[in-house]
DSSP file (Angstrom, degrees, kcal/mol; ACC not computed):
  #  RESIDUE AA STRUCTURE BP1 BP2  ACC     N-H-->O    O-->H-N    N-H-->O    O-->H-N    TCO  KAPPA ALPHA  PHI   PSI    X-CA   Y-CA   Z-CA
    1    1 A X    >>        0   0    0      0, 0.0     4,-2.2     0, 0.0     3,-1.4   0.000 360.0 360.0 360.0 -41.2   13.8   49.7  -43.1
    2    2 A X  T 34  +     0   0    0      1,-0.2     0, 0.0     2,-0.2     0, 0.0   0.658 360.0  58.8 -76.9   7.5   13.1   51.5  -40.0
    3    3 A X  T 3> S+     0   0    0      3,-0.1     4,-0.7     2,-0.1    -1,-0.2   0.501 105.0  47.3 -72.6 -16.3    9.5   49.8  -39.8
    4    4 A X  H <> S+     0   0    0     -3,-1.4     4,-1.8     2,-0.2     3,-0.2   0.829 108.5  47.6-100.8 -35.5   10.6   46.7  -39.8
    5    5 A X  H  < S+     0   0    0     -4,-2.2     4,-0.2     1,-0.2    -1,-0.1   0.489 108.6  57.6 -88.1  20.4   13.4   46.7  -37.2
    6    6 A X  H  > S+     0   0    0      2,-0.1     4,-0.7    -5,-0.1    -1,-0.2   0.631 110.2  50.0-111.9 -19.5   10.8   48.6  -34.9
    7    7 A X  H >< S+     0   0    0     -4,-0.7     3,-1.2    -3,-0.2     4,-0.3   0.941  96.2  68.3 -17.6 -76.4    8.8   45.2  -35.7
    8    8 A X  T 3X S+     0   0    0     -4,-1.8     4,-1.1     1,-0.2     3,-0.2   0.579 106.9  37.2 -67.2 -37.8   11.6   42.8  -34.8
    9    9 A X  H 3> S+     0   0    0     -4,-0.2     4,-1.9     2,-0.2    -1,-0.2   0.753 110.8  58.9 -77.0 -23.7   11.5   43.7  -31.0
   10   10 A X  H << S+     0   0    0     -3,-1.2    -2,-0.2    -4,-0.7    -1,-0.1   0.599 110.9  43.6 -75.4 -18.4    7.9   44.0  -30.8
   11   11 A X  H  > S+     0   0    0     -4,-0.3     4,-1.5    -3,-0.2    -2,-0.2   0.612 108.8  52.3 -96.5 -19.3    7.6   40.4  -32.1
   12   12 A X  H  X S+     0   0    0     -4,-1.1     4,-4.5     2,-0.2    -2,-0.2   0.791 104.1  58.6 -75.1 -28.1   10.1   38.8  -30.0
   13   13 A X  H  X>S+     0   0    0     -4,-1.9     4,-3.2     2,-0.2     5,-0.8   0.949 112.1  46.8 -46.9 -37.2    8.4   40.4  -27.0
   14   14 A X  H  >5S+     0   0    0      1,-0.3     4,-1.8     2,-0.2     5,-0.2   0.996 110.3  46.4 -72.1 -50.9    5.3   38.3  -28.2
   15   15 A X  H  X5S+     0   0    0     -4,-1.5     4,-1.2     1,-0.2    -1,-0.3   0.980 113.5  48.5 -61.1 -40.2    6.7   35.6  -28.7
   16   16 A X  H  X5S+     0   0    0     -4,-4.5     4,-1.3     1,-0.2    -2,-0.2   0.790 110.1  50.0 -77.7   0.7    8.7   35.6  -25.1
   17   17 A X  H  X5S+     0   0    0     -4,-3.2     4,-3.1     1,-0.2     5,-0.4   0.794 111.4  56.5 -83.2 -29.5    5.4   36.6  -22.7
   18   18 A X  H  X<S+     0   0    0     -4,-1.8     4,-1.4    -5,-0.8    -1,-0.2   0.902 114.0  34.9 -67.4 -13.5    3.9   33.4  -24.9
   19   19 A X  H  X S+     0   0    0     -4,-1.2     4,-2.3    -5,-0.2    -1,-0.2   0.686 122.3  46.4 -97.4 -35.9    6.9   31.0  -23.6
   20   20 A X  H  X S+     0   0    0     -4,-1.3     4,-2.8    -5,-0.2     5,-0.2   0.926 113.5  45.0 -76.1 -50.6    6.7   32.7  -20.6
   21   21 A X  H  X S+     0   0    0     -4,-3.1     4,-2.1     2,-0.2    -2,-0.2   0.930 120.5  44.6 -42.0 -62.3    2.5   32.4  -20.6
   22   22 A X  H  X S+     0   0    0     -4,-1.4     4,-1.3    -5,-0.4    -2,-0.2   0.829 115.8  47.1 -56.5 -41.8    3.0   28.3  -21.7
   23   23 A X  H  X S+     0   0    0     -4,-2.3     4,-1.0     2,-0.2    -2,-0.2   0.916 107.6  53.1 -75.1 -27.7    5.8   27.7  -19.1
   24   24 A X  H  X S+     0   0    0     -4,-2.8     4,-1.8     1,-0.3     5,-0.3   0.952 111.3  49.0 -73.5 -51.6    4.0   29.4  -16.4
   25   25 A X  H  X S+     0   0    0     -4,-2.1     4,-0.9     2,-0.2    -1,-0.3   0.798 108.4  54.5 -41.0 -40.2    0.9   26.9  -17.2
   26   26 A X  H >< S+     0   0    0     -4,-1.3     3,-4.5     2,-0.2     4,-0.4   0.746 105.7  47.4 -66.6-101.5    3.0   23.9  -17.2
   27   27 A X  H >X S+     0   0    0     -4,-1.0     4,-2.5     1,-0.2     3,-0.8   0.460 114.3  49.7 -37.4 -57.6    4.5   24.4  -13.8
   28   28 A X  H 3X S+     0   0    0     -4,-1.8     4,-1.2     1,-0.2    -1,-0.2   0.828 112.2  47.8 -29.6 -35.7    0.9   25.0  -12.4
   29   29 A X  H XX S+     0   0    0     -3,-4.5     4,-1.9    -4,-0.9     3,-0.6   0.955 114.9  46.4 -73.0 -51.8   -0.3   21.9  -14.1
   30   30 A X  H <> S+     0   0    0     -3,-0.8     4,-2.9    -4,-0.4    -1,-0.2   0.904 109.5  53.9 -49.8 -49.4    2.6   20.1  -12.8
   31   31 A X  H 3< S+     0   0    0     -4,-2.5     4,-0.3    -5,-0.3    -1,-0.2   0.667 108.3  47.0 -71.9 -17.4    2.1   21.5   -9.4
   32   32 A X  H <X S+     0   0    0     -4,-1.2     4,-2.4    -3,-0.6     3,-0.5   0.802 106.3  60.0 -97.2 -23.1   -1.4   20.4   -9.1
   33   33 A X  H >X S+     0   0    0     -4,-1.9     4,-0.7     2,-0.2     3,-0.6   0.982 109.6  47.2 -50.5 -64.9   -0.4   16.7  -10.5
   34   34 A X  H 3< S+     0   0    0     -4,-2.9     4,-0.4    -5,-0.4    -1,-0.2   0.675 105.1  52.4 -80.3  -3.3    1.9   16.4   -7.5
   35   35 A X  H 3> S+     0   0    0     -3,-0.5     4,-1.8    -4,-0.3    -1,-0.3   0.737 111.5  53.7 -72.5 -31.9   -0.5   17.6   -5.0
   36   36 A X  H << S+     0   0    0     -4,-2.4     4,-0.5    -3,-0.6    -2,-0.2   0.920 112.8  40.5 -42.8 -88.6   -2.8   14.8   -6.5
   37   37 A X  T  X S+     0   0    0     -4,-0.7     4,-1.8     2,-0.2    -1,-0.2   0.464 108.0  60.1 -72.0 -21.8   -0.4   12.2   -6.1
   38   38 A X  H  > S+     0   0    0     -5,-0.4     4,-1.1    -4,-0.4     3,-0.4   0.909 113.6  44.7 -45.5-103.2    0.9   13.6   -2.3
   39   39 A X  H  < S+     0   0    0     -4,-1.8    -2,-0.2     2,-0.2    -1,-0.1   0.430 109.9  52.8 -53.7  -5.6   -2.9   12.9   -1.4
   40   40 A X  H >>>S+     0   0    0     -4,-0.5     4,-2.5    -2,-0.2     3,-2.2   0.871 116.9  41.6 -69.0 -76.4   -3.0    9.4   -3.2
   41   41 A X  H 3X5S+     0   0    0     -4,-1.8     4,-1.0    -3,-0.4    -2,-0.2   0.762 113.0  46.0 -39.0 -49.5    0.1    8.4   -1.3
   42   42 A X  H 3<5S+     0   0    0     -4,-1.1    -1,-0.3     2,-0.2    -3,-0.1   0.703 115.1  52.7 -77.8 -28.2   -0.7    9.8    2.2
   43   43 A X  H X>5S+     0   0    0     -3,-2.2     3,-3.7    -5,-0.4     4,-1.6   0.961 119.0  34.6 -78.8 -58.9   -4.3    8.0    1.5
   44   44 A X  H 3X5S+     0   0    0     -4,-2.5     4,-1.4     1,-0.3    -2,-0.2   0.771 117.2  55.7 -65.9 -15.3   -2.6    4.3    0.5
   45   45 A X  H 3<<S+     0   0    0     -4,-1.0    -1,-0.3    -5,-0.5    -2,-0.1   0.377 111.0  38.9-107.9   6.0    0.1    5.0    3.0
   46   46 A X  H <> S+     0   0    0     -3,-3.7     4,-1.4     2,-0.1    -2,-0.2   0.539 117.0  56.5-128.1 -20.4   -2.6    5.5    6.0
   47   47 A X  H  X S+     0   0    0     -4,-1.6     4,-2.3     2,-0.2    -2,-0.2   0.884 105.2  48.8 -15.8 -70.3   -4.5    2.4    4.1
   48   48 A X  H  X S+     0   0    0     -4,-1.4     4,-1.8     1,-0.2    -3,-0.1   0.766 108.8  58.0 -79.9 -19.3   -1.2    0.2    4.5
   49   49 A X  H >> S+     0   0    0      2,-0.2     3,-0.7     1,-0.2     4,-0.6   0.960 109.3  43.2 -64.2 -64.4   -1.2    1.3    8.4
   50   50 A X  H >X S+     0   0    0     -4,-1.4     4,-1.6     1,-0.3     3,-0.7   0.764 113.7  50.0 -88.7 -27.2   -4.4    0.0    9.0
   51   51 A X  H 3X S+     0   0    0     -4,-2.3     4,-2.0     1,-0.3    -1,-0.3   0.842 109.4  52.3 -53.1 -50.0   -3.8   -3.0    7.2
   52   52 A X  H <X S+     0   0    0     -4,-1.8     4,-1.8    -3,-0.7    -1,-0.3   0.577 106.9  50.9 -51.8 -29.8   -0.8   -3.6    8.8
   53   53 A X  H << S+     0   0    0     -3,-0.7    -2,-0.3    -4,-0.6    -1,-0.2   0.865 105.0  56.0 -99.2 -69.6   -2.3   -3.3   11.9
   54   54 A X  H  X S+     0   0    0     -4,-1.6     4,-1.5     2,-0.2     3,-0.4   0.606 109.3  50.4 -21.0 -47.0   -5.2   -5.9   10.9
   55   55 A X  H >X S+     0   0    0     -4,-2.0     3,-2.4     1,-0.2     4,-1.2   0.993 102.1  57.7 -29.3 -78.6   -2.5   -8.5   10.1
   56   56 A X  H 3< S+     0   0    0     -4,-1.8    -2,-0.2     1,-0.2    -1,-0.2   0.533 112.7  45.3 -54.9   7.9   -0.6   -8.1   13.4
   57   57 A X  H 3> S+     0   0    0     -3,-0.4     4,-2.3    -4,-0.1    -1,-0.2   0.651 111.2  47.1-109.1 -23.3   -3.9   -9.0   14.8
   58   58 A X  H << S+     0   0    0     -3,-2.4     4,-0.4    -4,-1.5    -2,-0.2   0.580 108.6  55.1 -95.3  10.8   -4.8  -11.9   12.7
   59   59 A X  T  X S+     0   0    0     -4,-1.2     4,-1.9     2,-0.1     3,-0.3   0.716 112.2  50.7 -84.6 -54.6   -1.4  -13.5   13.1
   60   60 A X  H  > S+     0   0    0     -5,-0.3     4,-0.8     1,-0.2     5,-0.3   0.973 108.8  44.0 -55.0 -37.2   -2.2  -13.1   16.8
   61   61 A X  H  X S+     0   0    0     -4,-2.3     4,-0.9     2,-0.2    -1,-0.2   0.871 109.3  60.8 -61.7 -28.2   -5.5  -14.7   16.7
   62   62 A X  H  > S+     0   0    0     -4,-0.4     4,-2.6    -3,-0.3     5,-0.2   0.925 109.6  44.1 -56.5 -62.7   -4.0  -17.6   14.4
   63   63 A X  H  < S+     0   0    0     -4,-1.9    -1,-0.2     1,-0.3    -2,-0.2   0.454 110.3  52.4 -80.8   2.0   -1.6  -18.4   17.2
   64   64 A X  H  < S+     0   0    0     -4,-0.8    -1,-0.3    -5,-0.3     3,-0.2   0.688 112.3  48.5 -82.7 -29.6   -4.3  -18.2   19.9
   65   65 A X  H  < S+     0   0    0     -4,-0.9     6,-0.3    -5,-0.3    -2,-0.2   0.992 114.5  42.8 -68.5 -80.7   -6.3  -20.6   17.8
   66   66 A X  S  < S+     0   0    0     -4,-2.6    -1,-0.2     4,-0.1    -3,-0.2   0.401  80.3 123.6 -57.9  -9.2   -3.4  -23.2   17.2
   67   67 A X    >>  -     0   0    0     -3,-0.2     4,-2.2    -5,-0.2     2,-0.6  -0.255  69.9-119.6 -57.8 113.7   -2.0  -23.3   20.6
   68   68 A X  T 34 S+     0   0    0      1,-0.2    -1,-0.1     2,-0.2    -2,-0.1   0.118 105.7  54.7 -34.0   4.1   -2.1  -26.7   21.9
   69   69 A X  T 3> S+     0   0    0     -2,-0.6     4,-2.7     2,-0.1     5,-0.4   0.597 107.4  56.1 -93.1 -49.9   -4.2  -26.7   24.9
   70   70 A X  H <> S+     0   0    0     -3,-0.5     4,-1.5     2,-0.2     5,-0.4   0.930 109.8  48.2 -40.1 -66.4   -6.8  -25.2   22.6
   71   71 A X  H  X S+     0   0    0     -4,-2.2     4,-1.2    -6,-0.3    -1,-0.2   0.853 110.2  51.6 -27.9 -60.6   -6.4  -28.2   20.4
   72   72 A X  H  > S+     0   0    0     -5,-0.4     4,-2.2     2,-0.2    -2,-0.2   0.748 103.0  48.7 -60.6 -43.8   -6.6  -30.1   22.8
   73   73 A X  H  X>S+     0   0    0     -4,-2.7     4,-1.3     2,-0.2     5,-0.8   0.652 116.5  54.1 -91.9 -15.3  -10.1  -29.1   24.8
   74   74 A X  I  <>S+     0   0    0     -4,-1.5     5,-1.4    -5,-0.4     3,-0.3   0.907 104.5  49.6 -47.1 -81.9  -11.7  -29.2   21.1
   75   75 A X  I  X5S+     0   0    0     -4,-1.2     4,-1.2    -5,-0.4     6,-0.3   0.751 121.0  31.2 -25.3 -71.7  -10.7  -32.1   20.6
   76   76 A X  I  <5S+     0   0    0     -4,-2.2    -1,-0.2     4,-0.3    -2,-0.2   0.637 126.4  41.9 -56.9 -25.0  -12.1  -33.6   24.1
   77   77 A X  I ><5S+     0   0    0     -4,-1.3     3,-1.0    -3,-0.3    -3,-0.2   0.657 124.8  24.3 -78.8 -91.8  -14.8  -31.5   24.3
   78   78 A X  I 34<S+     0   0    0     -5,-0.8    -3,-0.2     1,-0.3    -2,-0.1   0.837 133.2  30.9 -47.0 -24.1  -16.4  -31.1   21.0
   79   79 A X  T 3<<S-     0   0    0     -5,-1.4    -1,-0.3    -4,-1.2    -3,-0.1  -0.011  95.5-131.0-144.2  28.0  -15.3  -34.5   19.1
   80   80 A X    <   +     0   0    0     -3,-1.0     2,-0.4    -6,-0.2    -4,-0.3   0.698  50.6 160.9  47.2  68.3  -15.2  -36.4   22.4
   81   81 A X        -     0   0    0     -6,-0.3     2,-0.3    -7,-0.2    -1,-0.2  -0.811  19.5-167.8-116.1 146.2  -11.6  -37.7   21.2
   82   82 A X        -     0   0    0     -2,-0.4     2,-0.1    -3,-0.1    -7,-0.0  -0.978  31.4 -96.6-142.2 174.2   -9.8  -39.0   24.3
   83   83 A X        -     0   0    0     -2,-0.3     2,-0.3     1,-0.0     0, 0.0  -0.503  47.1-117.3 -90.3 165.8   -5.9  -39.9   24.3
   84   84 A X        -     0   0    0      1,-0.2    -1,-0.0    -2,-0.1     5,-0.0  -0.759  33.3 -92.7-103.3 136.3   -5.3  -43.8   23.6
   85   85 A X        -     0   0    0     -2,-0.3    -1,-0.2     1,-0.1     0, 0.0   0.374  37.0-110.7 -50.5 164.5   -3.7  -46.1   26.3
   86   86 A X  S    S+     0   0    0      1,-0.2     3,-0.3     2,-0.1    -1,-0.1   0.628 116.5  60.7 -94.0 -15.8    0.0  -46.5   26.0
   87   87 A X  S    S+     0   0    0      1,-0.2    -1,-0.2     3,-0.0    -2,-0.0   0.576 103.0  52.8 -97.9  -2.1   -0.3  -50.2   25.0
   88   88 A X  S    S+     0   0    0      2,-0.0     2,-0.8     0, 0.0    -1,-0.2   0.100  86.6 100.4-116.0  35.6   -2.5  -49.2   21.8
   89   89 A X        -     0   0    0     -3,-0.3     2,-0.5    -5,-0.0    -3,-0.0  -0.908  58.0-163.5-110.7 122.6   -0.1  -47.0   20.6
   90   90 A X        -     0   0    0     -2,-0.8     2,-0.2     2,-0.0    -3,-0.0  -0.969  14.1-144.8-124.5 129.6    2.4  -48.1   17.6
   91   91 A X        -     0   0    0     -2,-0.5     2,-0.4     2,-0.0     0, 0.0  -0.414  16.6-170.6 -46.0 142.6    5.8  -46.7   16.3
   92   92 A X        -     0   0    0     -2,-0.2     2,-0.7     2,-0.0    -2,-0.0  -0.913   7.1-165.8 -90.6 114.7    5.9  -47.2   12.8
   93   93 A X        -     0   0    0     -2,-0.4     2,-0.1     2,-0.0    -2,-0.0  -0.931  14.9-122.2-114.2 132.7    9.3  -46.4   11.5
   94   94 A X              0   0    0     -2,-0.7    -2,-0.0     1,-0.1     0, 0.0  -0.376 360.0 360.0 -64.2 153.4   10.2  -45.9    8.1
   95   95 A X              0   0    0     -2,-0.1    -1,-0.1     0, 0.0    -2,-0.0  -0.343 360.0 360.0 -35.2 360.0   12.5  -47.5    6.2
């Protein structure tokens, strides 16, 4: 009897450095997963800056383009369009 209960402590040590061994492996494993995903995120999130940035500049160029003077000197310049006399100009109103 006294061989076995000088067993019974010597196997629950084993068994808690192996839970201890397993948990300590998880959190590392864990801990390197979430540095991964930190430097995914900080990469798309310096991505969405520049993107953003690239918008606000092709919403500006859009509304330099459409501006109505712009429109206009195309128009006369490039497709030799010229405005029509006030007497060949017609209203149509709907109905």
């Amino acid at each position: 009897m006294r061989e076995n209960e000088n067993r019974q402590p010597f196997l629950l040590t084993i068994i808690f450095a192996f839970i201890c061994v397993v948990s300590a492996m998880a959190l590392i494993y864990n801990k390197h997963e979430s540095r991964k995903l930190f430097i995914e995120l900080e990469q798309l999130t310096g991505e969405r800056d520049e993107l953003n940035i690239e918008w606000g500049q092709l919403q500006i160029e859009q509304s330099t383009w459409a501006t109505h003077a712009r429109i206009e000197k195309v128009a006369t310049e490039e497709l030799s369009l010229v405005r029509p006399n006030q007497t060949k100009i017609y209203i149509i109103e709907r109905q």
